[in-house]
Each structure stands twice: as C-alpha cells, then as structure tokens.
Rosetta silent file (secondary structure, phi, psi, omega in degrees, C-alpha in Angstrom):
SEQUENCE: XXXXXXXXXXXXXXXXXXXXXXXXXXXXXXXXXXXXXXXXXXXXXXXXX
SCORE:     score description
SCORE:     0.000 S_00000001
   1 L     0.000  124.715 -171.308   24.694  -28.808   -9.353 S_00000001
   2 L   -94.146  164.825  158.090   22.160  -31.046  -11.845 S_00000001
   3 H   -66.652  -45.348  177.929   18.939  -29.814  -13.439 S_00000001
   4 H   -66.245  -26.132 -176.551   17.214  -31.838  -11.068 S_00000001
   5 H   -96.628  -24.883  157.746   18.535  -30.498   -7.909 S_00000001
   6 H   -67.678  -46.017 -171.678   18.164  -26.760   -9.287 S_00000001
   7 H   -61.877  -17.383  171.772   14.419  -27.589  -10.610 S_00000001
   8 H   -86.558  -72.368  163.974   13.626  -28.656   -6.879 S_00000001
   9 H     6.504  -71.862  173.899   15.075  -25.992   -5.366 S_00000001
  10 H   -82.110  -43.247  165.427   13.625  -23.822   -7.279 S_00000001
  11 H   -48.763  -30.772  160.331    9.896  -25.453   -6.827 S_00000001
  12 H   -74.602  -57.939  143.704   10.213  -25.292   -3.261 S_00000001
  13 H   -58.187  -15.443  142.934   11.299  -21.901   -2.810 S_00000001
  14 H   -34.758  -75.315  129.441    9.879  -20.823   -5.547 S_00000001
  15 H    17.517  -77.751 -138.823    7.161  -21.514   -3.751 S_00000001
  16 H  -124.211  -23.971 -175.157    7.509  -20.597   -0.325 S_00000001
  17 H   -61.702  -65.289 -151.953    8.399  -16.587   -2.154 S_00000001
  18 H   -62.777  -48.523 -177.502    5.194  -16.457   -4.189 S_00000001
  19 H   -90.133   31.876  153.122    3.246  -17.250   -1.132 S_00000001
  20 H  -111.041  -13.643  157.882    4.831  -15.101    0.963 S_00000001
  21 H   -58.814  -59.346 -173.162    4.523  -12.457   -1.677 S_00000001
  22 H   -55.103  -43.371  163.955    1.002  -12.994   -1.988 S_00000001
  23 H   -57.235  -23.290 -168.064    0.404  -12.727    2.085 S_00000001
  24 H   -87.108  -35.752 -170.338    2.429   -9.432    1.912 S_00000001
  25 H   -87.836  -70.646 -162.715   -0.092   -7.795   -1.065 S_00000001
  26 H   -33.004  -38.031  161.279   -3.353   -9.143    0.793 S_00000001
  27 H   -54.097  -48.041  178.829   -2.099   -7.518    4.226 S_00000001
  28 H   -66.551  -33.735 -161.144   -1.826   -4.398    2.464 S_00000001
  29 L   -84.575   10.648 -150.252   -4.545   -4.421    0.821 S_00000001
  30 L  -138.673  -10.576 -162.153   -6.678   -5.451    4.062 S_00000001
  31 L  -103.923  141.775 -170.536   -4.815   -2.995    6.701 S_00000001
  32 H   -55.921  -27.250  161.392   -7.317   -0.450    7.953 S_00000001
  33 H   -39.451  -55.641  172.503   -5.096    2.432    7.151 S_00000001
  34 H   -84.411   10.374  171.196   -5.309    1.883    3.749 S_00000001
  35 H   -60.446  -27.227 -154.384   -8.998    1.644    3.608 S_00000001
  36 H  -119.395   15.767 -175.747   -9.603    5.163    2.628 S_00000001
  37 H  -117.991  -42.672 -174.425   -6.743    5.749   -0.164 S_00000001
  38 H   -83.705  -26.059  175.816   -8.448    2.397   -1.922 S_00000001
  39 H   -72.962  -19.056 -173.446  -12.074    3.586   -1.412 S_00000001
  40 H   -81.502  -32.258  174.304  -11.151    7.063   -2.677 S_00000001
  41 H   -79.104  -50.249 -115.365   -9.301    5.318   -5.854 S_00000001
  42 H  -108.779  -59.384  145.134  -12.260    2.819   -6.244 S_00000001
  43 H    -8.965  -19.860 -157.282  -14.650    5.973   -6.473 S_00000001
  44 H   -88.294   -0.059  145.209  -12.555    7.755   -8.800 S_00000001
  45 H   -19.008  -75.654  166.086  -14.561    6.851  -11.535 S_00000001
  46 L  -114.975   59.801 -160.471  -17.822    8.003  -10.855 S_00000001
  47 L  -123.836  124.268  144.894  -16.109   11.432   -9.811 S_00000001
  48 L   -82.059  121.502 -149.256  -17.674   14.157  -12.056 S_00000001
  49 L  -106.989    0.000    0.000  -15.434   16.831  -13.167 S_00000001
C-alpha cells in the first residue's frame, strides 16, 4: 500500500463519512421532537433568575 493509494482512499471516504456525518447532525437538529429541548436551550439566556 503507496501514499497515493492511501491518500485516495482516504479522500473518497473521507468524504463520503463527513457527509454522512453532517446529514446525521442536520436530521437531528431538524426532527420535530427535538424542537422544544432546542427552543428551551435557545431561550435560556433571556431566562431571568
């Protein structure tokens, strides 16, 4: 196994991870379930104690 045939490797799948990572956080962060745990953190701010 060369440097060249690890560095593709790894660019393709590299790759194919991060943007399957990335699809994994935006579903969460988008499924209606979790709307009210992120509006309740995004509020916590301007929470007066």
């Amino acid at each position: 196994m060369d440097y060249e045939t690890l560095r593709t490797f790894a660019a393709t799948w590299g790759l194919v991870a991060l943007v399957v990572m990335f699809a994994v956080a935006v579903a969460y962060a988008l499924w209606p379930r979790n709307r009210t745990k992120f509006r309740d953190a995004a509020n916590i701010p301007l929470k007066e104690d």
